[in-house]
Rosetta silent file (secondary structure, phi, psi, omega in degrees, C-alpha in Angstrom):
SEQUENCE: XXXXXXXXXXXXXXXXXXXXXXXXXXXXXXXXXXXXXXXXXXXXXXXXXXXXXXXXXXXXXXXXXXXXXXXXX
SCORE:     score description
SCORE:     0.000 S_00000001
   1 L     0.000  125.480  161.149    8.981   -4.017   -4.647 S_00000001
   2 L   -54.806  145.745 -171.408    7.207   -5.284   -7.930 S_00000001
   3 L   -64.940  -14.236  169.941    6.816   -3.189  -10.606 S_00000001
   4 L   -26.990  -80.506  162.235    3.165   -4.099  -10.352 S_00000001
   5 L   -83.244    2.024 -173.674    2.507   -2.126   -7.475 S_00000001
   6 H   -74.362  -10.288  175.696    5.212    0.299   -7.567 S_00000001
   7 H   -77.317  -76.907   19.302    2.674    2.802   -9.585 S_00000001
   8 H   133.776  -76.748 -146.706    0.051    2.202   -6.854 S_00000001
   9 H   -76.329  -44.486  173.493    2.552    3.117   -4.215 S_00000001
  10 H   -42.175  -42.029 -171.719    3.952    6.352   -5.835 S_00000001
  11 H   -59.158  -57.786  164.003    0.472    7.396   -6.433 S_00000001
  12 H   -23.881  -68.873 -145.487    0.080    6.679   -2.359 S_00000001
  13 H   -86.987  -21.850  151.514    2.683    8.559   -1.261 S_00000001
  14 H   -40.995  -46.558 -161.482    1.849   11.479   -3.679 S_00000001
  15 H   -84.386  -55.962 -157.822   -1.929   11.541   -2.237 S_00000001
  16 H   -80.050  -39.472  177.411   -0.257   11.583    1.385 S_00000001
  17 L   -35.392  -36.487 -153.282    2.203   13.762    0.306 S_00000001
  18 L  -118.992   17.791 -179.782   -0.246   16.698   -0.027 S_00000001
  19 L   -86.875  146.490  178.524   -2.546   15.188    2.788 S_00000001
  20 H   -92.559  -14.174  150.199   -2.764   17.641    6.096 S_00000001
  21 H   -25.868  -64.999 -166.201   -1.838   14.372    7.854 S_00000001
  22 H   -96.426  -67.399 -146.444    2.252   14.691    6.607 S_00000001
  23 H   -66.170  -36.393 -178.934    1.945   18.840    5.764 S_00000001
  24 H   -66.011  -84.933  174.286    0.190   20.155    8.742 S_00000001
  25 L   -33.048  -44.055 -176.605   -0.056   17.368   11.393 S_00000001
  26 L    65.203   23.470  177.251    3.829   16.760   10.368 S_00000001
  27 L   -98.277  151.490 -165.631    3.641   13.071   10.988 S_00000001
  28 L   -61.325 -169.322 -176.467    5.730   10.488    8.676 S_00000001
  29 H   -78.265  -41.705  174.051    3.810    8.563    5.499 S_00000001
  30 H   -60.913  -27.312  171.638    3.862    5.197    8.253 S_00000001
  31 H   -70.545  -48.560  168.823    2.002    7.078   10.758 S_00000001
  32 H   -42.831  -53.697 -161.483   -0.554    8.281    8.134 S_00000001
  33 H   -73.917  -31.187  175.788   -1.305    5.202    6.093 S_00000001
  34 H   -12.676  -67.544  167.501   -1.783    3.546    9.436 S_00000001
  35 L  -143.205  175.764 -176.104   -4.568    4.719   10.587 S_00000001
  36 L   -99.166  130.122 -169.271   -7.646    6.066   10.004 S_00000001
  37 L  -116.876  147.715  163.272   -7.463    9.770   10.472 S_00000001
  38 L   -82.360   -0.921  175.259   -9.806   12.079    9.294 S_00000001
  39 L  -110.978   20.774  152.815   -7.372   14.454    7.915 S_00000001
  40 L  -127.250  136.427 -173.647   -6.556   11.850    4.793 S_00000001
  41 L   -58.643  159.615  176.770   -8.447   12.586    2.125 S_00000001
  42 H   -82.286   -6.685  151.981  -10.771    9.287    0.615 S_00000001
  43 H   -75.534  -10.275  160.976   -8.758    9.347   -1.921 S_00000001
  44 H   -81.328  -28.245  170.174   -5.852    8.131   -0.241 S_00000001
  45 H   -57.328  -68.522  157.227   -7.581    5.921    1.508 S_00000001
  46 H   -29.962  -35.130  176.091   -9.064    4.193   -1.526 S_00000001
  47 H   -78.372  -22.767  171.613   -5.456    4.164   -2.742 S_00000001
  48 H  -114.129   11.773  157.456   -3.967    2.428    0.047 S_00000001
  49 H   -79.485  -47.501  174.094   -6.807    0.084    0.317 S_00000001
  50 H   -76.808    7.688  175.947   -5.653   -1.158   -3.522 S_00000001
  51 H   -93.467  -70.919 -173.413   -2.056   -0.833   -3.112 S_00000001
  52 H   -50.128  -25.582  173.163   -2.389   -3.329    0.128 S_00000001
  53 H   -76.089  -17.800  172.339   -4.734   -5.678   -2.205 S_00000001
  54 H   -64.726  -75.573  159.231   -2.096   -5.281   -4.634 S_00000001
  55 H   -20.103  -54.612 -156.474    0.762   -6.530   -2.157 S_00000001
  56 H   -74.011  -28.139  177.404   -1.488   -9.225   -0.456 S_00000001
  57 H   -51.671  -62.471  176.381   -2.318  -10.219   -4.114 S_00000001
  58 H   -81.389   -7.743 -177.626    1.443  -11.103   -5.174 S_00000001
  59 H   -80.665  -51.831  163.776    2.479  -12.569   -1.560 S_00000001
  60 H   -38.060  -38.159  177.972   -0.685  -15.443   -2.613 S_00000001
  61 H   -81.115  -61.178  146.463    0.440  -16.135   -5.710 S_00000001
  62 H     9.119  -60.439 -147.239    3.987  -16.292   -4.001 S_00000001
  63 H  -101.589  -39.677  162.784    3.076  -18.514   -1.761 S_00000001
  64 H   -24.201  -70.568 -162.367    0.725  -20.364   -4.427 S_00000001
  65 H   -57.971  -56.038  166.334    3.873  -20.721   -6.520 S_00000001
  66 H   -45.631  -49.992  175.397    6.425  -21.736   -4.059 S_00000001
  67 H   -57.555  -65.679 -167.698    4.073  -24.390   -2.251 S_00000001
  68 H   -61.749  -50.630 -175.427    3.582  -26.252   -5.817 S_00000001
  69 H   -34.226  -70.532 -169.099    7.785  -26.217   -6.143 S_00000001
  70 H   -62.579  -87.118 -177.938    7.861  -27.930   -2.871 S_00000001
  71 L   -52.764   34.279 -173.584    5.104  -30.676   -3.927 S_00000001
  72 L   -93.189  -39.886  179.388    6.250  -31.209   -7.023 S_00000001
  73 L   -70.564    0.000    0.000    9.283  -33.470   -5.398 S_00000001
């Protein structure tokens, strides 16, 4: 993972951590961030909407980056 997002994601799994989603409900952090449940707070939500724009963000540039390599030859 980039170091980018790796703040972003702790902060995630911290919010879900303490979410009635994982303590109550007892379902993992992939079932939570999944979907939308009403038992995750909006701040996790908001947090894993900008941790996935974070991700989708370096996979573009990625792909940006990679693409010019190959037409460069």
């Amino acid at each position: 993972m980039s170091k980018s997002c790796k703040g972003l994601a702790t902060e995630l799994v911290k919010c879900l951590s303490e979410s009635d989603c994982v303590k109550v409900e007892k379902r993992s952090y992939r079932e939570c961030i999944g979907e939308k449940s009403p038992c995750i707070p909006s701040d996790c939500v908001g947090l894993r909407e900008t941790y996935f724009n974070c991700k989708r963000g370096q996979a573009s540039v990625y792909l940006f980056f990679s693409s010019w390599f190959l037409l460069s030859y």
